[in-house]
C-alpha positions as a printed NumPy array, in Angstrom:
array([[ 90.372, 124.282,  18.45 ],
       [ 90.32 , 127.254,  20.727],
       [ 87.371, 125.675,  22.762],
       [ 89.97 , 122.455,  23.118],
       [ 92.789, 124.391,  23.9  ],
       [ 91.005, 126.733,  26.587],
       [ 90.019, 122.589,  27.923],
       [ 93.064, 121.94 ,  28.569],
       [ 94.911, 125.126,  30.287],
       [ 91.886, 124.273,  32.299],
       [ 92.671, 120.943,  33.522],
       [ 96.057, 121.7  ,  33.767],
       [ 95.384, 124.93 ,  36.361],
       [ 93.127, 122.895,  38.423],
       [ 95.511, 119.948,  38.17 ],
       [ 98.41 , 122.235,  39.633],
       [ 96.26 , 123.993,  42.465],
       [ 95.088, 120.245,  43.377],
       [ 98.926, 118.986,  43.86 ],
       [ 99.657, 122.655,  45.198],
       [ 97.171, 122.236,  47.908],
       [ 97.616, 118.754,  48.638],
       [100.214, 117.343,  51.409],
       [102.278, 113.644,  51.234],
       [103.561, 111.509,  54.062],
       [105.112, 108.283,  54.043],
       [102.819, 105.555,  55.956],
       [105.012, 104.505,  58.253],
       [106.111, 108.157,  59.761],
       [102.591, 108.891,  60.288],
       [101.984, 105.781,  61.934],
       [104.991, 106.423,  64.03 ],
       [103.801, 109.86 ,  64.994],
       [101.055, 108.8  ,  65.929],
       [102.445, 106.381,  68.329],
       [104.544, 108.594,  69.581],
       [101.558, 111.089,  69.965],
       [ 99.05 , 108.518,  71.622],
       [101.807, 107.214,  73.987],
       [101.644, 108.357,  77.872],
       [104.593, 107.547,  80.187],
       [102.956, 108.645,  82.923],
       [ 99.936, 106.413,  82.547],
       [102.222, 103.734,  81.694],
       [104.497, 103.979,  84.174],
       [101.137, 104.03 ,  86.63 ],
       [ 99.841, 100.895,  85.701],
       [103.359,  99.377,  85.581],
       [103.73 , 100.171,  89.049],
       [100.514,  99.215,  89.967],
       [ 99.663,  95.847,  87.884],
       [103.175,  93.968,  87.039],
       [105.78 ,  95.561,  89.032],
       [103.765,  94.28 ,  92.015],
       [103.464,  90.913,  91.068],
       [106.51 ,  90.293,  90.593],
       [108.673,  91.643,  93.516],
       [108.575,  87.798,  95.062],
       [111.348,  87.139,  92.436],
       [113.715,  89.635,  93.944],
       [117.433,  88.284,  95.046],
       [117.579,  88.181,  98.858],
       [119.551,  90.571,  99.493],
       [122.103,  89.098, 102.427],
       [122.9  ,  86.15 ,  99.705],
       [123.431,  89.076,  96.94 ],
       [125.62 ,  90.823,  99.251],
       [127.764,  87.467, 100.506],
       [128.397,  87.336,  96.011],
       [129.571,  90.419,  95.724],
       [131.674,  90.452,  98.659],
       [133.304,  86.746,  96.878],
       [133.372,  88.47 ,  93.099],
       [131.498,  91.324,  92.01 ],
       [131.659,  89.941,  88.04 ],
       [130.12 ,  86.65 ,  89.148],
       [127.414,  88.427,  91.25 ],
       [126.821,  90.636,  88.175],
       [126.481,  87.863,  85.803],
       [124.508,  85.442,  88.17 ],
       [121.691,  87.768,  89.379],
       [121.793,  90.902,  87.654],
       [120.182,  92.252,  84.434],
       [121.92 ,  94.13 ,  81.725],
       [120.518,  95.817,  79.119],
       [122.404,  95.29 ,  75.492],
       [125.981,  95.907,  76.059],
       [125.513,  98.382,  78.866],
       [128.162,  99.346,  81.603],
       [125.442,  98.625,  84.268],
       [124.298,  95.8  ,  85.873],
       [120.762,  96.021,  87.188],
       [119.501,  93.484,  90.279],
       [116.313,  93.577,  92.08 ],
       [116.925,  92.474,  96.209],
       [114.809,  92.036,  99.494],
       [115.742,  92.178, 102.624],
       [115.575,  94.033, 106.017],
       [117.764,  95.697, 108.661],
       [118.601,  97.627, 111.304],
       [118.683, 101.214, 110.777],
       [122.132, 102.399, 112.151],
       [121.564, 106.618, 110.401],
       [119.652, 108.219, 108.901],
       [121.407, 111.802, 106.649],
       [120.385, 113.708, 103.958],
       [120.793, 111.458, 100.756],
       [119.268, 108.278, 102.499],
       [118.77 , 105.93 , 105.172],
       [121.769, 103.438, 106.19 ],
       [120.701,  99.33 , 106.974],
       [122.734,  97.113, 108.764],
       [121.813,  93.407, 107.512],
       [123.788,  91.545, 110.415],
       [123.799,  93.675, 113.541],
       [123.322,  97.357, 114.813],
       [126.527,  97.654, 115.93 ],
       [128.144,  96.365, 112.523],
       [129.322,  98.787, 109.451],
       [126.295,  99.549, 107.315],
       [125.547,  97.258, 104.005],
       [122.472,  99.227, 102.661],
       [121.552, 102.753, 101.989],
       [118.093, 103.261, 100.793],
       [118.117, 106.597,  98.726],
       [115.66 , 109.002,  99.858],
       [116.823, 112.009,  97.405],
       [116.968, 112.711,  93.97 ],
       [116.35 , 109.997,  92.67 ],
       [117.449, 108.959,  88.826],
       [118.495, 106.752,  86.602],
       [117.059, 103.777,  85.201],
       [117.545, 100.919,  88.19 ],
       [113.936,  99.936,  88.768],
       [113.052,  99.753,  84.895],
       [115.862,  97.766,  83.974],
       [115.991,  95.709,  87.497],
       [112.513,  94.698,  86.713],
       [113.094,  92.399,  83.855],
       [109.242,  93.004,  82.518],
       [110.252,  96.313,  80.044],
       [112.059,  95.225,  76.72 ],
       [113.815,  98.457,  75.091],
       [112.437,  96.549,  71.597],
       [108.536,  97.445,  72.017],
       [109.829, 101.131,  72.017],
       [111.32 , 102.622,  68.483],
       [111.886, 106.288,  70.553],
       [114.259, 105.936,  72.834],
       [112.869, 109.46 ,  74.38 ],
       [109.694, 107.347,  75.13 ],
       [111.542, 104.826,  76.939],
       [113.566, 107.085,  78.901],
       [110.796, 108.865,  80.148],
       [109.33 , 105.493,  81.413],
       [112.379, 105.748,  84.352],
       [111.604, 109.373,  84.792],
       [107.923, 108.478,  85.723],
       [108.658, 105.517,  87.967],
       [110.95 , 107.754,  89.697],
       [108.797, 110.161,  90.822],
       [106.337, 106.984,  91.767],
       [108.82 , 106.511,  94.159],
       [109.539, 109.946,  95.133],
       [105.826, 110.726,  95.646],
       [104.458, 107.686,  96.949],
       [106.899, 105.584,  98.877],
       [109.294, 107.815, 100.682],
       [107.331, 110.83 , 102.038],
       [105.933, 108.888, 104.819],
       [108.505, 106.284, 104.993],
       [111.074, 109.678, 105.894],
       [108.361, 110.802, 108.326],
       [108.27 , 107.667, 110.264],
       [111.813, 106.188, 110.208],
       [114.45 , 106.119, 113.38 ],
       [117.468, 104.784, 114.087],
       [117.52 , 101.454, 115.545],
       [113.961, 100.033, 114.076],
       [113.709,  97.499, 111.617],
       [112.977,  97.885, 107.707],
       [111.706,  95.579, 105.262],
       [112.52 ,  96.345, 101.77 ],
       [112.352,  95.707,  98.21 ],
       [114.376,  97.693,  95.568],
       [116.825,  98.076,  92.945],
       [120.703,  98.571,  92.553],
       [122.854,  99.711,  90.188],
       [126.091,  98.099,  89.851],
       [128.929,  98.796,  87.324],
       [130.573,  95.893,  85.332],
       [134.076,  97.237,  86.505],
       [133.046,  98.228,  90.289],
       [135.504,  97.341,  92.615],
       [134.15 ,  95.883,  96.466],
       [130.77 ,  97.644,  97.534],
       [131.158,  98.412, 101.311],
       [127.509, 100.031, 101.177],
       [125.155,  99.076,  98.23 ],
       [122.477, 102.094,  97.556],
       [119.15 , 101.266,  96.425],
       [116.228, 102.496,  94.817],
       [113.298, 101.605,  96.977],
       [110.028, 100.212,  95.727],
       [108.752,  98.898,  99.07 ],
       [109.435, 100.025, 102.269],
       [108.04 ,  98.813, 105.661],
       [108.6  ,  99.605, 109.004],
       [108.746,  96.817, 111.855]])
């Protein structure tokens, strides 16, 4: 009886340390952290850049027929080319188009689409540059294939120093008043913005003719 009962204090010691020493997750948090964990913006905001953003900037809105809709009704030019994402305040559109430049200051460079001697339409930003324009304008990143919004976020924050880093440094170096610039970007316009006398834009492509 004593041999029995010595048995099972036994068990039920090693059965506590065992529980003590052992640690529980649910399946689908570690999955999730481990998502979370594997996931790169960086890299994916590379080869988003690189391999669909690319691809895909023949579908941008020309950007002289973009501006003729928002000069007519900026809620109509909103609805008929631009992106939204949910029930966002913004509306996101990707353009092309060139003009002349008519100044260049601080913040960015000013376009004229019509003539040099006409009021600007354009300002490519050349500083400090945030926000989520070129994600959203892009159409090819759904907010559903990423359950952390922090992930997502950061996506923006990446492609934004693509841009910073990779189109503007020599694009600043090389651009005067009076030459011509093709150009390929995105714009952020709110659903209650009144008339846009100078659209700014978050450039993805810049060229200098």
């Amino acid at each position: 009886m004593r041999r029995r009962y010595k048995y099972v204090v036994y068990v039920i010691v090693l059965g506590f340390l065992f529980w003590r020493s052992c640690y529980f997750e649910r399946l689908d948090e570690v999955r999730q952290a481990q998502e979370q964990k594997a996931f790169d913006p960086a890299e994916f905001a590379k080869d988003f850049w690189n391999n669909r953003l690319q691809r895909n900037l023949d579908r941008a809105t020309d950007a002289r027929m973009l501006l003729d809709a928002l000069d007519a009704d900026v809620e109509e030019a909103n609805s008929k080319y631009g992106r939204r994402l949910g029930l966002a305040g913004s509306y996101y559109h990707l353009l092309a188009g060139r003009g002349t430049v008519v100044s260049i200051g601080q913040d960015g460079v000013l376009l004229s689409m019509r003539a040099p001697e006409s009021e600007p339409e354009i300002m490519i930003i050349t500083r400090n540059i945030y926000g989520n324009a070129i994600r959203d304008a892009s159409g090819l990143i759904n907010v559903s294939d990423f359950p952390n919004s922090r992930d997502f976020n950061n996506i923006s924050e990446q492609i934004n120093k693509i841009v910073m880093n990779e189109v503007l440094p020599a694009f600043r170096q090389e651009v005067k008043e009076a030459v011509t610039v093709r150009f390929v970007g995105a714009a952020e316009i709110k659903q209650d913005q009144g008339q846009i006398r100078c659209l700014p834009i978050v450039p993805i492509l810049l060229e200098i003719r």
